[in-house]
C-alpha positions in Angstrom: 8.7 -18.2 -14.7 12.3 -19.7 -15.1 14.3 -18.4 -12.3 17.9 -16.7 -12.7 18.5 -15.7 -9.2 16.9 -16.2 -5.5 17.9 -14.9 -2.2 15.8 -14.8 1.0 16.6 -12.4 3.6 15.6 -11.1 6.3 14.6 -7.1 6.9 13.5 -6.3 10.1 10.3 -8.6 10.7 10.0 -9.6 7.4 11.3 -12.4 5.5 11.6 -11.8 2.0 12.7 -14.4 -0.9 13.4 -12.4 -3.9 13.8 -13.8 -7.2 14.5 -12.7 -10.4 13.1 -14.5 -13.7 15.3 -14.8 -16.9 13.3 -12.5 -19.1 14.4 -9.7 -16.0 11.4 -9.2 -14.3 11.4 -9.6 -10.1 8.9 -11.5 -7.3 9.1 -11.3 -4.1 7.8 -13.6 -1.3 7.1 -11.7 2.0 6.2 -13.2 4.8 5.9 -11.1 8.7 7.6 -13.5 11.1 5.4 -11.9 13.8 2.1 -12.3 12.4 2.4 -15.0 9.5 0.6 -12.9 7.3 2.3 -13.7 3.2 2.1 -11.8 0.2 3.8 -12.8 -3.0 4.0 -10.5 -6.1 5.3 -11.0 -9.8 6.3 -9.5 -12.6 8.2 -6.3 -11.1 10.1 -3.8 -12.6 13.6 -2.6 -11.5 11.6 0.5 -9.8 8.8 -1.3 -8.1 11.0 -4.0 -6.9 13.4 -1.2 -5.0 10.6 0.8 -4.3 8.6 -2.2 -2.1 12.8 -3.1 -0.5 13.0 0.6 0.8 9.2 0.1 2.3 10.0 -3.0 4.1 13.0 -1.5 5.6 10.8 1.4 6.5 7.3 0.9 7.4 6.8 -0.5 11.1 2.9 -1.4 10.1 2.2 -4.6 8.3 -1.2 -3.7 7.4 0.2 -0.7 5.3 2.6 -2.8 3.5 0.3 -5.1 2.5 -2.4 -2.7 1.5 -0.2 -1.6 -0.9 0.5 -4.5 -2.6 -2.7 -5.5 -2.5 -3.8 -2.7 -4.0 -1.0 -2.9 -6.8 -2.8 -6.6 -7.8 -6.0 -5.2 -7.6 -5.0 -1.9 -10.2 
């Protein structure tokens, strides 16, 4: 995936790396800064990608926000 854009920033406990490919779609690399648990997930949409910044900003459990996007690889 050929990057257009990247930005890391920093939402509440998370670190999160954002990127953007040229053919539009978004990834994000989250990492917790508490626990060091990572998740990293391609090929976003416009809606997924906000939806998943709103959650981070959001959810005070970890262990949900992962379980959802484990569950998004595993659908």
């Amino acid at each position: 995936m050929a990057t257009q854009y990247q930005n890391t920033l920093t939402i509440g406990r998370y670190i999160v790396e954002e990127s953007v490919s040229a053919a539009g779609t978004f990834a994000l690399h989250i990492e917790d800064s508490i626990t060091g648990e990572q998740f990293e997930c391609e090929g976003l949409d416009l809606e997924e990608f906000d939806k998943l910044l709103d959650l981070l900003s959001t959810v005070q459990n970890p262990k949900i926000i992962f379980g959802i996007l484990n569950s998004r690889e595993a659908g």
